[in-house]
Structure formats: C-alpha cells, structure tokens
C-alpha positions in Angstrom: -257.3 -174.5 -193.7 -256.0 -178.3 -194.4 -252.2 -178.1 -193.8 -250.3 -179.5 -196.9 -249.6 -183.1 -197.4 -246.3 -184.5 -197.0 -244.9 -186.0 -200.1 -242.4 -189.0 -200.8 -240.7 -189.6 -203.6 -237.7 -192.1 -204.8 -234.3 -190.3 -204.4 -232.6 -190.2 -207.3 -228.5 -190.0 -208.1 -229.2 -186.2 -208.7 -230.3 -186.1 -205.0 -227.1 -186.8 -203.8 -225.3 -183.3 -203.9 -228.6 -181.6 -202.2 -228.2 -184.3 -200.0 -224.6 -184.1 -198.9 -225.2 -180.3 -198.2 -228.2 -181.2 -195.8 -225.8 -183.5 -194.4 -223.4 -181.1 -193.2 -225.5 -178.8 -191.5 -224.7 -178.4 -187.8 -228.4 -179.8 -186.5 -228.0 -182.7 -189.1 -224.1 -183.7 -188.3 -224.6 -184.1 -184.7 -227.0 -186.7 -185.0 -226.0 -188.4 -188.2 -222.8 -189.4 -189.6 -221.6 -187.1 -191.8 -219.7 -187.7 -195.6 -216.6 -185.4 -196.3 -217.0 -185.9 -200.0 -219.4 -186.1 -203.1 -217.4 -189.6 -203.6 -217.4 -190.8 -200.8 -221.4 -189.7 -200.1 -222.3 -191.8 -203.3 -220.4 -194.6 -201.9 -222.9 -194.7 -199.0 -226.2 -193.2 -201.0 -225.9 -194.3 -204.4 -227.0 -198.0 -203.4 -230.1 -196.7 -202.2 -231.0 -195.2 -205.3 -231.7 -198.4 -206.9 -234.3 -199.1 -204.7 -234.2 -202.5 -203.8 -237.0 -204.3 -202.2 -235.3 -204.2 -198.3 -233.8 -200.8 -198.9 -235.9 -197.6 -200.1 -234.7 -193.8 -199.8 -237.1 -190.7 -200.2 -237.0 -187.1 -200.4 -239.8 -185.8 -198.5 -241.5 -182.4 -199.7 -244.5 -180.3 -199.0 -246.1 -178.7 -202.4 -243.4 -179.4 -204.6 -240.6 -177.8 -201.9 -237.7 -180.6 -200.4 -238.0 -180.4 -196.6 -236.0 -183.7 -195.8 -235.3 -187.0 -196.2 -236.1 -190.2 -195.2 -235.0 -193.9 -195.4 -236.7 -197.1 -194.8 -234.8 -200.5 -194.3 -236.2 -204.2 -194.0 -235.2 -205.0 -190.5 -234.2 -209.0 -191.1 -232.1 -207.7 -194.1 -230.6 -204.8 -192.8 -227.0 -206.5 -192.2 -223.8 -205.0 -190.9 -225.0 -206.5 -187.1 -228.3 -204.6 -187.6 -231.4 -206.3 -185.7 -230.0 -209.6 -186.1 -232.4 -211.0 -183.6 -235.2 -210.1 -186.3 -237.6 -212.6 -186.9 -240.5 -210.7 -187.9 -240.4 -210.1 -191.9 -242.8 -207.1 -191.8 -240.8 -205.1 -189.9 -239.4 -202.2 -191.2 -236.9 -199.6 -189.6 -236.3 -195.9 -191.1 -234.1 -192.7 -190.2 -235.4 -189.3 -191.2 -234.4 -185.6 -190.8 -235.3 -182.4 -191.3 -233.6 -180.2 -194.1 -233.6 -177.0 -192.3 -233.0 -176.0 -188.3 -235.6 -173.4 -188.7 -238.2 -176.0 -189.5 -237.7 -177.8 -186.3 -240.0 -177.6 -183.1 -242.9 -177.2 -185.3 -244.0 -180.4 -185.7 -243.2 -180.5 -189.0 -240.7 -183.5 -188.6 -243.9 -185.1 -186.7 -246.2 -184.7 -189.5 -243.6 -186.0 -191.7 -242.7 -189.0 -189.9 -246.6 -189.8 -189.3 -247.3 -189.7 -193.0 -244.3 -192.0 -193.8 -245.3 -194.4 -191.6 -249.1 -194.1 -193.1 -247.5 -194.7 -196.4 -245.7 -197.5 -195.3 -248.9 -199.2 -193.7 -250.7 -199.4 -197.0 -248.4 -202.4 -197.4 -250.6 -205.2 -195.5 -247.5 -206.7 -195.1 -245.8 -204.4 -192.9 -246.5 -205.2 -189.3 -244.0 -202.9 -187.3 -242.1 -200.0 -188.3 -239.3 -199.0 -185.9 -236.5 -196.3 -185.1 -233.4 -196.5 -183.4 -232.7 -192.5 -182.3 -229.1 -192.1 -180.0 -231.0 -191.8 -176.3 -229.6 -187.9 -175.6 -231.5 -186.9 -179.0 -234.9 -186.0 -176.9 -236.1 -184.1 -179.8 -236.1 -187.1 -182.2 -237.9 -188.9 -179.5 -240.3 -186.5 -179.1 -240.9 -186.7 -182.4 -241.1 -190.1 -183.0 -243.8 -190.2 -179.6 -245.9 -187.3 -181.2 -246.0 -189.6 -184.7 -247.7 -192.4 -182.3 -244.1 -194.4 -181.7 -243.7 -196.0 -178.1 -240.3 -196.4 -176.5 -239.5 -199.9 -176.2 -236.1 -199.7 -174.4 -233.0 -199.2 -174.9 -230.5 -201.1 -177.1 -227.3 -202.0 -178.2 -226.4 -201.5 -181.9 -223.6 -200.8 -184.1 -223.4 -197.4 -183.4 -223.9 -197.6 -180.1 -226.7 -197.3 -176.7 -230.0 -196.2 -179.0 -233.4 -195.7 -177.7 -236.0 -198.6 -179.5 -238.8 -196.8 -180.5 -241.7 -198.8 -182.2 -245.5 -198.3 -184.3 -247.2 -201.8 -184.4 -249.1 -202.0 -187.4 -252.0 -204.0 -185.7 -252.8 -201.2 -183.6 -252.6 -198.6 -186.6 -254.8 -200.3 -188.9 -257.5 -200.8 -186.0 -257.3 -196.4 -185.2 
C-alpha cells in the first residue's frame, strides 16, 4: 500500500496559535527559538503569512491531519546577515519540523522534507535548495541526508556554527 502524500499548504493568520503551541514543545524548543507570547509569535509569523515572493510558510499535513511545518526563504533576500555571499538567485533555503515527538525516527520528517523539496523543484527556476541545521542536531542531519541533501560544511551565521547542507537542482531534475 502507497504511503500518503505529504501535503503543503499556505499558513494562514489562524495558524499562528496551533503554531505557537508546536513551538513550545520540548523536541521543538531545543532546536528552534521559541515565542513566549501570541503577540510576540505574530510579530515574527504574521509576515510570513502574506506570502511574498522570497518568503513562503506552509503547514505540512498527511490526509487532511497537520504534522508540521515548514518555511522556505530566497537565499539573496533573506537579510538580517543571512547568506550575504549569495549570488545564485535560485537558491532557496527552508527550516522544517515535526509537530509531534512521537512522529520522529520514522522517517516521516524525511518524507516530508523530500516532498517539499520536490515541490519546490517544479519551479525551473530554483537551482539549489539549502538548510542550515545547528551541527549537534544529528537527527536533522540525518534527515536532511536521507531527503538526498549533502553536507557542504560548516558555517558561520547569525545564530551561530550551522552545518551547510545542500540539494542541487541539476542533479534532481536529471534522477
């Protein structure tokens, strides 16, 4: 039997309260900055509800059930100090997680990061998509290696030492 597909659809501003419980979940907090408040979550997330053309926000979901949530970024106009080396304007960067601990080590998070980066490959346009996960995360690189990323070293960034990991479109469209 076909395992479900993974889903991806726009977050919307009635997203955010879901998504400042996932966000406070122990396996969630110690990888991603948390938000102590509705107000101050919106601060962050409500921008990426309005979907602009470098910045996109989804909530991932397997028949019609939330499992997690995912972001993806236009590397050259990510700002804040982000990839300012960038020249490549198809590269993309995203950030995903998991909704619940029980889901990991199942390769859910796998299958979900592999289909995103499918759907982001029907763009032509897109010739890299990249993630930045904190080096002591093994599990997210794991991840990220089972989805087809390769480890391209490790870098500085704003939030500190980050292991580089990178799907090249070229060799995607060609598999």
């Amino acid at each position: 039997m076909k395992a479900a597909s993974v889903r991806f659809r726009l977050m919307t501003k009635s997203d955010l309260p879901i998504l400042l419980e996932w966000l406070r979940r122990p396996h969630l907090a110690q990888w991603w900055e948390g938000c102590a408040s509705l107000d101050e979550l919106r601060s962050e997330y409500l921008p990426l509800t309005e979907q602009r053309p470098h910045t996109r926000a989804y909530i991932a979901s397997i028949d019609g059930v939330d499992i997690g949530y995912v972001q993806a970024y236009h590397a050259m106009q990510a700002g804040d100090g982000w990839w300012t080396e960038e020249r490549d304007p198809g590269v993309w960067g995203i950030d995903q997680f998991l909704a619940e601990e029980k889901q990991l080590g199942k390769g859910l998070g796998t299958r979900m990061v592999r289909s995103f980066a499918d759907f982001l490959f029907e763009d032509p346009a897109v010739t890299r998509i990249q993630a930045d996960p904190s080096p002591e995360n093994g599990r997210a690189i794991r991840c990220y290696e089972k989805a087809g990323f390769r480890r391209a070293g490790l870098i500085e960034t704003p939030d500190g030492e980050a292991m580089l990991m990178v799907l090249d479109g070229e060799s995607e469209r060609i598999r």
